[in-house]
N, C-alpha and C positions, 0 to 999 in steps of 0.2 A: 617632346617633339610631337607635335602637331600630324595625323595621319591623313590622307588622302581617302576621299568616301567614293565607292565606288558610281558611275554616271552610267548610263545606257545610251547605247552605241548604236545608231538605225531603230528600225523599227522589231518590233515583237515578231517572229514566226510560229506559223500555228503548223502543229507536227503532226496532231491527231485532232480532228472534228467528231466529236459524238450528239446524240440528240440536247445532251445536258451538260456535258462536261467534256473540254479541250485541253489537248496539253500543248504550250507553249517554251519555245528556246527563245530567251532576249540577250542578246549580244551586248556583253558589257566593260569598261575600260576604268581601269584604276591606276596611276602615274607609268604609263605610256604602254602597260599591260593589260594584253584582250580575254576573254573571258567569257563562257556561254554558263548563265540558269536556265533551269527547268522550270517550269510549274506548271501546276492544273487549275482549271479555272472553272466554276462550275457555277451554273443560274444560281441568285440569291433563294431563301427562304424565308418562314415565318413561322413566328411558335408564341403560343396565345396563354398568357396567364387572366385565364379567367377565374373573377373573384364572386361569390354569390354573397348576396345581401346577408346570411347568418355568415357568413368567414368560410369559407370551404372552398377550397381550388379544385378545377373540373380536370381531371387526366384522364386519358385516355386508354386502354390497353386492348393494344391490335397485334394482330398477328402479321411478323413481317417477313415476307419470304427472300429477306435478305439473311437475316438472320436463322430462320427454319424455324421459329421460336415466339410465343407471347410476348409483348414488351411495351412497359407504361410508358407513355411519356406528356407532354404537354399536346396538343390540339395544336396542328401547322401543318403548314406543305411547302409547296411550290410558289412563290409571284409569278413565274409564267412558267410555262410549257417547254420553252425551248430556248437555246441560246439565240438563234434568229430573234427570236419576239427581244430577249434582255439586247441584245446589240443593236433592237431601232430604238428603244429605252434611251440607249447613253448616248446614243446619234442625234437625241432630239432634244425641242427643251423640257419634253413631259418631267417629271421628277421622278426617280426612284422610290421615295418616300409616299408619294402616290400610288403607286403602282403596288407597295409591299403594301401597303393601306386595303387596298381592294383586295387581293389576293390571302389576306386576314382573314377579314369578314366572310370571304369565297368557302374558306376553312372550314368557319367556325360553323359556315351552314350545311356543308358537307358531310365536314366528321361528328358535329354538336349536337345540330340543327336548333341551332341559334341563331337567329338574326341581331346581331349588334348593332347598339345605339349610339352607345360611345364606346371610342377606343383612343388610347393614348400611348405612344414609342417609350418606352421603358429603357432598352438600349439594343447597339448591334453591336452583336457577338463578330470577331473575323479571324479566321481561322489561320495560325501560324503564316509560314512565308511560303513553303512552295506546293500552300493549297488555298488559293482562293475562292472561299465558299461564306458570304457573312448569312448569319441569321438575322431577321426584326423579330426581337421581341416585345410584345405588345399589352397592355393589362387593360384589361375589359371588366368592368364594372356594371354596366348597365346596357341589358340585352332583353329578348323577350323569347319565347321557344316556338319552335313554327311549327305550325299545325300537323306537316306532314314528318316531324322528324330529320332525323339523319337523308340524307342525299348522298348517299357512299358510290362512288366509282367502283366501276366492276375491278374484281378479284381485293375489296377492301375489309376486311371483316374487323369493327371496332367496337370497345364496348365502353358504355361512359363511366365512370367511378370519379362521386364528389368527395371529397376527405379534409378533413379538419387541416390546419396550419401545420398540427405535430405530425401528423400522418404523413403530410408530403415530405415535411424535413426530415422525418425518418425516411423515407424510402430513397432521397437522394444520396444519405450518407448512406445506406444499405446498401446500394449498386442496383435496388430494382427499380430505379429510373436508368436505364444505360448512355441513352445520349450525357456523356461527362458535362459538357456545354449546357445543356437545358437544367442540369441538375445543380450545375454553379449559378446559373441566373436565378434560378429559383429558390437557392439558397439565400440568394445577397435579395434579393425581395423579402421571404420569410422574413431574415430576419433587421428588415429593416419595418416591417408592417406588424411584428408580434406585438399581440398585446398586452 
């Protein structure tokens, strides 16, 4: 027997507005029974697999006052600042894919300071069902380093570390990359680039 997929009923209601991330109830109906989800919804990201011409991926390791604690991970942030800026994004015909483009590069010269020449979408990450939050991730190949360094935002403190193919794939199986996400993309890269 054939089962009925659930449809959404009206529009989305937003229960919480925050600068980055809103939670929403959407109203929803499955053979002739109504139904509310939750979910949180929060600005897209970007996280940069930069490759240097001998083979050595660039990680990062900052201190994050979410966690109280050092923590490697890949070079990314934000595509925008606020959900205001991401909601005239999908209002408009600008692309998304543009937008996570620019906000790359914004990164790389931020937390790298790197100016990137090329950059090419790897894939997006999206994160389960009642958290939507996707990442782009990106591999950068060919960049050049700017004169003045890092461009860090205040209260940012990051430090760069280049490391070989086996260094990163050990450290994402080891748990000292934490982001689980960054650590699986950058797994299925390793080892689709090992040589």
């Amino acid at each position: 027997m054939k089962k009925s997929l659930p449809k959404h009923k009206g529009r989305e209601k937003i229960i919480f507005k925050g600068k980055l991330i809103e939670v929403v109830h959407q109203e929803m109906e499955v053979d002739g029974k109504e139904f509310t989800i939750e979910f949180a919804r929060r600005t897209p990201g970007t996280r940069l697999i930069i490759v240097s011409p001998d083979n050595k991926i660039l990680l990062t390791e900052e201190y994050r006052t979410d966690l109280q604690d050092w923590d490697i991970k890949l070079p990314g942030g934000k595509v925008v600042d606020s959900l205001e800026e991401h909601e005239k994004i999908l209002q408009t015909k600008e692309g998304m894919l543009e937008k996570a483009i620019a906000g790359a590069k914004k990164e790389a010269l931020e937390e790298a300071g790197l100016e990137v020449e090329e950059i090419k979408l790897y894939t997006i990450s999206h994160c389960g069902v009642t958290m939507i939050w996707d990442l782009y991730y990106f591999i950068v190949t060919k960049y050049r380093e700017h004169p003045d360094g890092q461009k860090l935002e205040l209260g940012e403190n990051i430090k760069l570390k280049w490391v070989s193919f086996e260094q990163a794939k050990s450290m994402c199986l080891d748990g000292s990359i934490r982001e689980d996400r960054s650590a699986t993309i950058l797994l299925r890269f390793l080892n689709k680039n090992a040589n």
